[in-house]
C-alpha positions, -999 to +999 in steps of 0.1 A: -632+051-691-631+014-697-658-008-714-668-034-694-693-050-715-710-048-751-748-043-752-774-030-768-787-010-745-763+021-733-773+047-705-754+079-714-741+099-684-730+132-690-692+137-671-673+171-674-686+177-711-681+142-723-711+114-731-698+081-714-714+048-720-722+033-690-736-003-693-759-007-662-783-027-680-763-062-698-760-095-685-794-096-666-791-124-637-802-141-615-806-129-577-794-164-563-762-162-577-742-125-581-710-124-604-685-097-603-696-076-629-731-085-634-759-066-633-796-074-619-830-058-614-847-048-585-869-025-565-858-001-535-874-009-507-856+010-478-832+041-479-806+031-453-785+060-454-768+083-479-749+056-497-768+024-485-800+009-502-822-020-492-843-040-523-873-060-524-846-093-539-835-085-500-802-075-506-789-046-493-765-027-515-739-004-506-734+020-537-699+011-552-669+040-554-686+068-530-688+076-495-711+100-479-714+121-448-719+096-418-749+095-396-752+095-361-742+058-345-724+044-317-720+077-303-703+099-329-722+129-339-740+128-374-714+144-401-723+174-420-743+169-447-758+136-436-795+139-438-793+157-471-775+129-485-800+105-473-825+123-483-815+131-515-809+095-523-844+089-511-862+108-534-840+094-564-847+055-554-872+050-527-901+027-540-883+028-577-871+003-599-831+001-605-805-020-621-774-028-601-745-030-618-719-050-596-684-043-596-650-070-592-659-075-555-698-089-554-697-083-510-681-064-483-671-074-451-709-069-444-723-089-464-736-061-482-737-062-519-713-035-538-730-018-568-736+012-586-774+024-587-793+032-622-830+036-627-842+016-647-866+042-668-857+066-692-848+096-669-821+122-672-792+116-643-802+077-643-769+069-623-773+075-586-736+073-576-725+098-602-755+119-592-750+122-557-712+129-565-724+151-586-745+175-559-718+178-538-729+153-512-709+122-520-668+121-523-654+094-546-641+067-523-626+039-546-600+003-541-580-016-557-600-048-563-632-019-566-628+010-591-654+005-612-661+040-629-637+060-607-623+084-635-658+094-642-669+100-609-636+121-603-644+144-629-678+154-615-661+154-582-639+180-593-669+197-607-689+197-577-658+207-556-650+239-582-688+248-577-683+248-540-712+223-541-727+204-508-695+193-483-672+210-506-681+243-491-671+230-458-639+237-446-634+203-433-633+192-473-612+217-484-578+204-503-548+204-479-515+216-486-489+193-486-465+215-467-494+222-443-509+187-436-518+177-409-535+194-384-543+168-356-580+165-365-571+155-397-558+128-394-571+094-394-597+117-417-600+109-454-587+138-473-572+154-507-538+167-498-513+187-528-483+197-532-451+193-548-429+158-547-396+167-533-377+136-532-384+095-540-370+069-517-373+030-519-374+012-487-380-028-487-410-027-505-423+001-507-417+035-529-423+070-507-428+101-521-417+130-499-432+163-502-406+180-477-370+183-468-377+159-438-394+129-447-392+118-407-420+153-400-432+161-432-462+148-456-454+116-471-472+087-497-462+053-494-470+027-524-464-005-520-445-025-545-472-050-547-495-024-559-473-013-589-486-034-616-523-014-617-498+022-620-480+001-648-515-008-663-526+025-662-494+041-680-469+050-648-439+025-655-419+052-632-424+072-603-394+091-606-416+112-632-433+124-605-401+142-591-405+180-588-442+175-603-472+185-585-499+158-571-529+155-560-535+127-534-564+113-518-567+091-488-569+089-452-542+104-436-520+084-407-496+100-381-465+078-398-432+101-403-452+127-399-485+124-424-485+096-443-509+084-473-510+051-479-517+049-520-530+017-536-542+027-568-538+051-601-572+073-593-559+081-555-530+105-575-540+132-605-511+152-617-517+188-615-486+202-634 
């Protein structure tokens, strides 16, 4: 995990086995003015959903790296698991003081501010995204300009999915097999598709990893070249490692050449083998 920030103040977050510091609490500031990875304080006000807070500062903040189960709106059916995610972030936060931590990106298209949740009390599970993450009823949804603690909320994902916790008893959220993928109602779905790389091509900009003998009907990742530079940073200088080596990939599936997964950053592939 990287260290953001010294202080003297560290919230210890227990992640597969491991004590990680996690500096919710440094560089206090003002409400009127939000930097990228400053932190203020607050009180919850309104639970807006399972991953969306409102605060007494009148901010609403949408909690950074996760995604949970969608409610009903604009037609669509409420997703499985919706209510208990709200709910559970409800009786975490409702009415309770927290610090938000922000993250590279301040906003979203929303206007809505992008943080990760902490009481702000001496409490075991203070952090709110890792907690929910951590029940089973948030996946870890990160980006390239926003991946603030995504290697530590992947390994309580892959907890909570080995326990079978919350959506990951679903079948919806089980992982797909590469030489499987897609069925049509997967895709345009986020999902965690594996399987063996079976060939590496280069087209224009972009690098595809094929994971069949048919790249034109079979599952597919595409990185774009502009992208390599944060798979450099993170230690991949060469894809053609991944040759004959078995990935995990997360992302939302497209009908391109078959399935395609557009990949943008290091923590949307884990190498099994």
């Amino acid at each position: 995990m990287r260290t953001l920030i010294n202080t003297p103040f560290l919230l210890g977050v227990m992640v597969a086995g491991t004590l990680c510091a996690v500096s919710p609490l440094a560089w206090a500031t003002s409400v009127d003015v939000l930097k990228p990875y400053a932190t203020f304080r607050a009180t919850v006000t309104q639970v807006v959903d399972g991953d969306t807070v409102r605060l007494n500062t009148g901010h609403t903040v949408r909690l950074l790296d996760i995604n949970t189960p969608e409610r009903a709106h604009d037609g669509r059916a409420a997703q499985a698991f919706s209510s208990a995610a709200t709910d559970g972030l409800r009786a975490m936060v409702l009415n309770q003081p927290v610090a938000v931590q922000l993250g590279p990106r301040v906003y979203d298209p929303y206007d809505r501010v992008l943080g990760h949740l902490f009481l702000d009390r001496a409490t075991p599970n203070r952090w709110i995204n890792g907690g929910l993450v951590r029940a089973g009823l948030a996946h870890v949804y990160t980006f390239p300009d926003n991946r603030l603690y995504g290697p530590d909320l992947l390994a309580l994902e892959d907890a909570a999915r080995a326990a079978k916790a919350g959506i990951w008893a679903l079948p919806r959220w089980h992982i797909r097999a590469a030489d499987k993928c897609c069925a049509a109602d997967d895709i345009g779905r986020f999902h965690v598709v594996e399987g063996r790389v079976r060939g590496l091509a280069v087209v224009r900009d972009t690098t595809y990893l094929n994971f069949g003998p048919d790249w034109r009907s079979d599952f597919s990742v595409a990185i774009p070249r502009k992208q390599d530079k944060l798979f450099r940073k993170a230690g991949i200088k060469n894809y053609n490692a991944w040759l004959g080596r078995t990935l995990r990939v997360r992302g939302v599936t497209a009908p391109i050449n078959g399935v395609l997964i557009r990949v943008t950053h290091p923590e949307q592939i884990h190498v099994l083998d």
